[in-house]
N, C-alpha and C positions, 0 to 999 in steps of 0.2 A: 463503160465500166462493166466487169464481167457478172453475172449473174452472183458468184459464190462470193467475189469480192463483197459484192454489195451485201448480200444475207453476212458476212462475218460482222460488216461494220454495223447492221442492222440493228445483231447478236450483241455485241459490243458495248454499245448503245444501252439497249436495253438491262444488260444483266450488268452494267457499271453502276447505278446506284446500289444495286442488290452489291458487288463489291464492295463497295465504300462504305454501306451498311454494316459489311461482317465486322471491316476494317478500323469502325469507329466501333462496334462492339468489342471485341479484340483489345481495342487500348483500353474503353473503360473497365474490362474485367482485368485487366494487366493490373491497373490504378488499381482499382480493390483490393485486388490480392495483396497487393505490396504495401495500401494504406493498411489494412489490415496486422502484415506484418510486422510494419513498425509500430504498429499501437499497440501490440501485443509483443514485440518484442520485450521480453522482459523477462524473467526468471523462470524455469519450469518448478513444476511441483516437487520435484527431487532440487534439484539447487534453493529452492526456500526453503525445504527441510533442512539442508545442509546449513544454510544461514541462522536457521533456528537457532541450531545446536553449536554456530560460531558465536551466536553474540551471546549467549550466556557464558562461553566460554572468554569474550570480549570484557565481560564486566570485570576479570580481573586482568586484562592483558593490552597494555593501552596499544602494542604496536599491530594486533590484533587489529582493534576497535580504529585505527587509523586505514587499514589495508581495504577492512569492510566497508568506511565509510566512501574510501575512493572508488573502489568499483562501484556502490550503488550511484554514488554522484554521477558516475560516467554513463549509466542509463539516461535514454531519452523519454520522451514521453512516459514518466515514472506513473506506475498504475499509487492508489491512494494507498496501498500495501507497503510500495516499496520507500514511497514519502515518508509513513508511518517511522518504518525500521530506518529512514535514515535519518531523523528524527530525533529518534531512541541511539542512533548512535552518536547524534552531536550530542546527546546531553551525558551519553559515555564518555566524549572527549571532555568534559566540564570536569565530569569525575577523576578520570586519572590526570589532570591540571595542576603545576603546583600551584601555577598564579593567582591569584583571588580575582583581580580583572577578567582572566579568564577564562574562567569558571562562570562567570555572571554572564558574561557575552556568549559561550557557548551553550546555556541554560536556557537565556533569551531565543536563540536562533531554532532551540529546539523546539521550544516551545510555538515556536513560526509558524517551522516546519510543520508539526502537528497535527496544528490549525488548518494548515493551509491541506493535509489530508483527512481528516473529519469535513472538510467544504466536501472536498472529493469524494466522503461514501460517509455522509452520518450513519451509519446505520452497521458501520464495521464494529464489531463488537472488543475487537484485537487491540485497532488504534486507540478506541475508547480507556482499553486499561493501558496500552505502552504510554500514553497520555498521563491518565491516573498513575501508574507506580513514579513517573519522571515529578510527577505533581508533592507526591505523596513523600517521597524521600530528598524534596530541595527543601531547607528551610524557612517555614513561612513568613519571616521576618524580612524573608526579600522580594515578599509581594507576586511569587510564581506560582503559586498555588489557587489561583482562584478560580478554576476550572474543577476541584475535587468533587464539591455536593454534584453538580451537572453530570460531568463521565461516571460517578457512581450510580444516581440515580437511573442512568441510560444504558449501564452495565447490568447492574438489576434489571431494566425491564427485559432484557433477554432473557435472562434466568426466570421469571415470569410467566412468560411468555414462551417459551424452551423452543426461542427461535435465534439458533448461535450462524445462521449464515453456512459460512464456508469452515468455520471452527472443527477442529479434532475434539475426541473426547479428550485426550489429555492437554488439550490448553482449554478447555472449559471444565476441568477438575482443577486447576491452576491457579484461571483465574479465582475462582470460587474459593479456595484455598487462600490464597495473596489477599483476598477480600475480607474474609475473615481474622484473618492474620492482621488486619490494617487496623481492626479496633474503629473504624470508622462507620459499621454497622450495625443498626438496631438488633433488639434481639430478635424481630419480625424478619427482620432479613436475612440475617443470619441463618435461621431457617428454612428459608425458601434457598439457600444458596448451597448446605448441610446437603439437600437432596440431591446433589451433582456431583459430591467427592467421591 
């Protein structure tokens, strides 16, 4: 065997784990990037403003509130955000409902839903009240409100606390606002709540 032959296989040899190394580096930062991207695949900050301003526009337009709810369904791994508003849109579809069945079934489901995004981020201050106002406007005689005293009490201590997360000033004049308006709070709270409009 020739001398250079020999030194390539030598080479070869050697610098082949250091390849395989890159090459298993290489896929896991591949993997990252792209786990990453589906777990963040999800809304940008301009498209949740635009959603903002569709589903207030949703609460009077059921075909609206049907379009909204399919696209967010169709997200995958839904951050506790996008759970939250989809959520707040089953218990829209309850509302524009003629059936009284449901209405009670897509109340329920909202309220699931909710749930299942306050697991995902207790500490959102947004889901708290979309929670609260769904709570706040079914009638209590159908046993869906008993979530109010808790998302209140946990909505004030932000306000408290003047620790609103990712909130805009104008959903935390809003909520403060909506809270007041609800007649659900003391006049101690109401107070601490006055300091936010």
């Amino acid at each position: 065997m020739l001398k250079s032959e020999y030194l390539r296989r030598e080479l070869l040899i050697d610098f082949l784990p250091l390849g395989h190394l890159m090459i298993k580096l290489r896929i896991i930062l591949f993997l990252l990037v792209a786990a990453s991207n589906i777990t963040y695949a999800q809304l940008s900050t301009q498209e949740i403003a635009i959603l903002k301003t569709n589903m207030v526009k949703a609460v009077e337009n059921s075909k609206l509130t049907d379009s909204l709810f399919t696209k967010l369904n169709k997200l995958a791994n839904k951050t506790a955000l996008i759970t939250g508003y989809t959520g707040t849109l089953e218990a829209l579809k309850a509302k524009h409902s003629w059936n009284p069945y449901n209405k009670i079934k897509y109340v329920g489901r909202s309220l699931k839903t909710m749930q299942k995004a306050i697991d995902m981020d207790k500490e959102n201050m947004e889901i708290r009240f979309m929670r609260f106002s769904i709570e706040f406007y079914t009638p209590s005689f159908l046993g869906f409100s008993k979530d109010l005293a808790h998302d209140k009490k946990e909505i004030l201590k932000h306000y408290q606390n003047e620790n609103f997360g990712l909130a805009d000033r104008e959903l935390i004049k809003n909520v403060a606002k909506f809270m007041i308006d609800s007649k659900k709070c003391t006049p101690a709270e109401v107070k601490i709540l006055t300091k936010h409009l």
